[in-house]
C-alpha positions as CSV (number, residue, x, y, z in Angstrom):
1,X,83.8,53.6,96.7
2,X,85.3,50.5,95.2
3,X,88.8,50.1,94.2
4,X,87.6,50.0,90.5
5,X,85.6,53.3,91.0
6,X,88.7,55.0,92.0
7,X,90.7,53.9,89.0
8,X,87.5,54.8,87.0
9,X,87.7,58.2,88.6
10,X,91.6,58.9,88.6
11,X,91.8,58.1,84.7
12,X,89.2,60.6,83.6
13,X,91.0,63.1,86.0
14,X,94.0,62.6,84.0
15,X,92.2,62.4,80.9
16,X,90.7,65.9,81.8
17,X,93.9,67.8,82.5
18,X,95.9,66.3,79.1
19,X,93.2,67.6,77.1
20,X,92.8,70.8,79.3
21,X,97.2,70.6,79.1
22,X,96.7,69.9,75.3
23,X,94.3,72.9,74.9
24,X,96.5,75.5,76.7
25,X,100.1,74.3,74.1
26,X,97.7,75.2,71.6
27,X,96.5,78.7,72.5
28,X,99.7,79.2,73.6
29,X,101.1,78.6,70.4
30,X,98.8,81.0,69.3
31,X,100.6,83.9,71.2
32,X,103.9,82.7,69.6
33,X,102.9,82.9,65.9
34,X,101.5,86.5,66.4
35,X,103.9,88.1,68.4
36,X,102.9,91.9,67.4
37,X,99.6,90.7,69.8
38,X,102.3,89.6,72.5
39,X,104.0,92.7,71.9
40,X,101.3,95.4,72.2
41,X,99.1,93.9,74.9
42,X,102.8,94.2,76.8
43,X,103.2,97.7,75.5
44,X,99.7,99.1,76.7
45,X,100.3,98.5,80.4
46,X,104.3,99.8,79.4
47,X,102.1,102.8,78.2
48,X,100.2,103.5,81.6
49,X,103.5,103.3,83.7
50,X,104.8,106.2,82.4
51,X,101.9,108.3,81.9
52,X,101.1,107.8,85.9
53,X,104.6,108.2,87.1
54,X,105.8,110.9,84.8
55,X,102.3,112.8,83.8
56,X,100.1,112.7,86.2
57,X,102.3,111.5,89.3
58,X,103.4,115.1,89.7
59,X,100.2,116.5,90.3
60,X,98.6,113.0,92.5
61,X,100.2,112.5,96.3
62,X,100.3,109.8,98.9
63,X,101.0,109.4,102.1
64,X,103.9,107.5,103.3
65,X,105.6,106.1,100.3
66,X,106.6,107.7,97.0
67,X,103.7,107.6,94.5
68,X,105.8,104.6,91.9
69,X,105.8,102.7,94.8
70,X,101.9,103.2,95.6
71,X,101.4,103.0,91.6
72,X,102.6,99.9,90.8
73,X,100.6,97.3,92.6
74,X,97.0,98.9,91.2
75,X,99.3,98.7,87.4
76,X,99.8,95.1,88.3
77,X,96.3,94.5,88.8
78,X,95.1,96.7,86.2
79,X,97.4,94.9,83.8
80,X,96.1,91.7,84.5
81,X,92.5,92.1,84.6
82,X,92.5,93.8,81.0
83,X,94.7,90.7,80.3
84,X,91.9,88.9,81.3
85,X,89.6,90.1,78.5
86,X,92.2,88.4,75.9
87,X,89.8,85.6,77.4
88,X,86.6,86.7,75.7
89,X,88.0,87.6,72.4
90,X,90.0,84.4,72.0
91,X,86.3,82.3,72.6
92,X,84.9,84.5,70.2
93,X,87.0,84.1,67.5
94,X,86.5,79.9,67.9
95,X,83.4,80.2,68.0
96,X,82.8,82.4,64.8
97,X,85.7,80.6,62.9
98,X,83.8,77.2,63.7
99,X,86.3,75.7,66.0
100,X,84.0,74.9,69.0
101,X,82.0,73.1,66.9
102,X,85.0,71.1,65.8
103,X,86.2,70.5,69.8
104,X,82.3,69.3,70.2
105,X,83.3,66.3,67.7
106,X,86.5,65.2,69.3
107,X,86.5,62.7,72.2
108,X,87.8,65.5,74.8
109,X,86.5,66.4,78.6
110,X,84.1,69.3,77.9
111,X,85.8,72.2,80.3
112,X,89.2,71.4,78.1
113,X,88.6,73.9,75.9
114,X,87.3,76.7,78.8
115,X,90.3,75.3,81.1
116,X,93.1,75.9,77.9
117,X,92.0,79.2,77.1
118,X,91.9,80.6,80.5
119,X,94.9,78.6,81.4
120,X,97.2,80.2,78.6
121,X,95.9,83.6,79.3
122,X,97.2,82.8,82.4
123,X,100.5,81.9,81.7
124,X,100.8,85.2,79.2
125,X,99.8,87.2,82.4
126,X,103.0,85.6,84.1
127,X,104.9,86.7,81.1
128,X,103.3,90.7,81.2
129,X,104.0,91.0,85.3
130,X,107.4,89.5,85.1
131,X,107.8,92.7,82.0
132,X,105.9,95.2,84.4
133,X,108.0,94.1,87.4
134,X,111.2,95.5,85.6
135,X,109.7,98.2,83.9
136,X,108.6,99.2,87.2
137,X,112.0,98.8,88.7
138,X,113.1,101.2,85.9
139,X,111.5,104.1,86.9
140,X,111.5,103.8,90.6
141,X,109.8,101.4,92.1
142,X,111.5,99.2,94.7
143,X,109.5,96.3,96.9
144,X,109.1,97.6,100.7
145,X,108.9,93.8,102.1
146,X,111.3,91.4,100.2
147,X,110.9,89.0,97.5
148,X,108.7,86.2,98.4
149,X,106.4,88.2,100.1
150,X,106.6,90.3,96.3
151,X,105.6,86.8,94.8
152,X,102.8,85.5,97.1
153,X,101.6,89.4,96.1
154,X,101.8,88.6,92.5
155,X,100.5,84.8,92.7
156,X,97.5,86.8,94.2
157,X,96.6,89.1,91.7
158,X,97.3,86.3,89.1
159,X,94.4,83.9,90.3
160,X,92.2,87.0,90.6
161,X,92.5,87.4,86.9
162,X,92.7,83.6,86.2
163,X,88.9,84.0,88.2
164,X,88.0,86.6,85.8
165,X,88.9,84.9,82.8
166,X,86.2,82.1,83.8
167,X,83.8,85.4,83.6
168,X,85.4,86.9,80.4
169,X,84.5,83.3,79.1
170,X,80.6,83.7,79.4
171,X,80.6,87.3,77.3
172,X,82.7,85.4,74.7
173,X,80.6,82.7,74.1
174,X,77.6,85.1,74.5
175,X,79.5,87.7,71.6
176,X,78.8,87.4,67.6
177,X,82.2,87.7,67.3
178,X,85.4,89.2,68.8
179,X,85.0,92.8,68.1
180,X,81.7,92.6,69.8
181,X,83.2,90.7,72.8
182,X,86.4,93.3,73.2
183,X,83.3,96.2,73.3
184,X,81.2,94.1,75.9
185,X,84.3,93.0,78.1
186,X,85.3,96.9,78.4
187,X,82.4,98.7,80.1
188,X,82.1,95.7,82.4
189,X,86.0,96.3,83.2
190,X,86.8,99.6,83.2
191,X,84.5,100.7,86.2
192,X,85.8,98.6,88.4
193,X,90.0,99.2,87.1
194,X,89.2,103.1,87.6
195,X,87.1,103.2,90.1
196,X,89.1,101.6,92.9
197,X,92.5,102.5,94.4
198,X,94.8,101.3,91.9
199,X,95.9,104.9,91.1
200,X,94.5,107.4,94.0
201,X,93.5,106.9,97.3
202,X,90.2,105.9,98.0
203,X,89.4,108.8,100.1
204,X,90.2,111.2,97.8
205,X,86.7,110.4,95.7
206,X,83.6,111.7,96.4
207,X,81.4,110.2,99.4
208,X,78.7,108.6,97.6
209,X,81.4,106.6,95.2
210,X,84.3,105.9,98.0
211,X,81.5,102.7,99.3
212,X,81.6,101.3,96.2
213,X,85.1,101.7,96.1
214,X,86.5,100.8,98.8
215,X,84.8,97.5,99.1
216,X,84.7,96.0,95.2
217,X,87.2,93.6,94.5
218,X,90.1,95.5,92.6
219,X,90.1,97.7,95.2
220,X,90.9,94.9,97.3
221,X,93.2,93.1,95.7
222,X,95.4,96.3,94.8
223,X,95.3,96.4,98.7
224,X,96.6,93.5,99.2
225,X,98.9,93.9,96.9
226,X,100.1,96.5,98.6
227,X,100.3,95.0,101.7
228,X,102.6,92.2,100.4
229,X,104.7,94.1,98.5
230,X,105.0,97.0,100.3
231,X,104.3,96.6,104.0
232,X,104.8,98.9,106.2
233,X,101.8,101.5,106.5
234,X,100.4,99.6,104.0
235,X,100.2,96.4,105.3
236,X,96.7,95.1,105.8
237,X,95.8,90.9,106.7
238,X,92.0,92.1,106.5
239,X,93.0,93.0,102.3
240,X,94.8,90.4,101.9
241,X,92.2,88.2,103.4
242,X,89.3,89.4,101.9
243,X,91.0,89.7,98.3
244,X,91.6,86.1,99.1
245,X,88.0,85.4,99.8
246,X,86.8,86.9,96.9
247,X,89.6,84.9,94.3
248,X,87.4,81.9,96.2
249,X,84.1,83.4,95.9
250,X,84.9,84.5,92.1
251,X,86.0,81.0,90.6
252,X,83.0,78.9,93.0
253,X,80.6,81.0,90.6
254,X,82.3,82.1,87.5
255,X,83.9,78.4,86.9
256,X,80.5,76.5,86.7
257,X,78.7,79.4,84.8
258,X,81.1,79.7,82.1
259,X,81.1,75.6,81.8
260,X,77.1,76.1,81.7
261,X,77.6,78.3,79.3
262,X,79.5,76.4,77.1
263,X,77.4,73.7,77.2
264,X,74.4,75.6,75.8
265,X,76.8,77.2,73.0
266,X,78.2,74.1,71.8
């Protein structure tokens, strides 16, 4: 590659992130002017805290740990992934209001506008698991490792939503509008938040559902959450490895099918 290639290939590099950088200020911006949507999509996971620990965490027990502490990490993750639907309706709504079409006209690097929305949705999650983390710490919870170990544990769970924000982005683009892209996004979701060990132990579900289970990705990631922030009997390099693997596995797919399908919306 000559010297002028690389120049060539650095500037549109550069070019890409400011638009993608330029993209995310803007949807960010977005959260800031409606701050009741900041507000409640904080509240909801607020919401599912204390109905686990203080209505149901009575009647559901764990071994080893006291159930907050087991809770937590799968409300982390939980939180998160629905955070990652935010994804789907955002792209809907540009879409229906027009303003894809209007992105399509500008000189910009095509994934800018996939990279900003998924890339502020991000950011918002950072905002909701900093909230969580002390709500958490207010009723109970306590980390069983110490804090970096807490934050590698949340950096994890964050780039497993950032990979399914990429997904989220293909049934926005596909959706009419946004309230059809909240009610697609859901039944894709919910299955695997509920069906996993975020809030009981795996072994605790019937046979025929504990394979799926066990091995799905939430599942995994709420184990390795777990293992980082937690330890102890918890602890588990084989979660933390394969949640790892399938963060990877996630964004090698999702990425490049939500740019594909951007390209044949726009």
């Amino acid at each position: 590659m000559t010297t002028s290639e690389v120049i060539g290939s650095s500037g549109r590099i550069r070019w890409m992130l400011s638009d993608v950088v330029t993209v995310t200020w803007r949807n960010l911006l977005g959260f800031l002017r409606i701050p009741e949507a900041l507000f409640f999509s904080t509240l909801h996971p607020v919401m599912f805290v204390l109905l686990f620990r203080y209505v149901f965490g009575g009647a559901i027990h764990v071994e080893g740990t006291a159930y907050v502490d087991y809770l937590m990490p799968g409300i982390f993750v939980q939180t998160v992934c629905f955070g990652a639907v935010a994804t789907s309706i955002g792209l809907a709504e540009d879409l229906q209001k027009g303003l894809i079409e209007r992105f399509r006209a500008l000189p910009m690097a095509r994934i800018a506008v996939l990279g900003g929305r998924t890339s502020a949705d991000l950011v918002r999650n950072v905002f909701v698991v900093a909230i969580m983390t002390g709500v958490g710490y207010l009723v109970g919870f306590r980390i069983g490792t110490n804090a970096a170990l807490f934050l590698v544990g949340a950096l994890l769970l964050l780039v497993f939503a950032y990979s399914l924000s990429w997904g989220f982005s293909v049934v926005g683009l596909s959706a009419p509008n946004s309230e059809t892209a909240q009610v697609m996004s859901f039944p894709l979701l919910f299955p695997l938040t509920f069906a996993s060990s975020a809030f009981v132990p795996v072994s605790s579900m019937p046979g025929w559902l504990q394979a799926f289970a066990a091995h799905q990705p939430v599942s995994l990631v709420v184990d390795a959450a777990r293992s980082l922030m937690l330890g102890g009997a918890y602890h588990s390099t084989s979660a933390e490895l394969q949640a790892l693997a399938w963060c990877v596995g996630l964004l090698a797919v999702l990425v490049p099918l939500g740019v594909w399908r951007y390209r044949r919306t726009a």
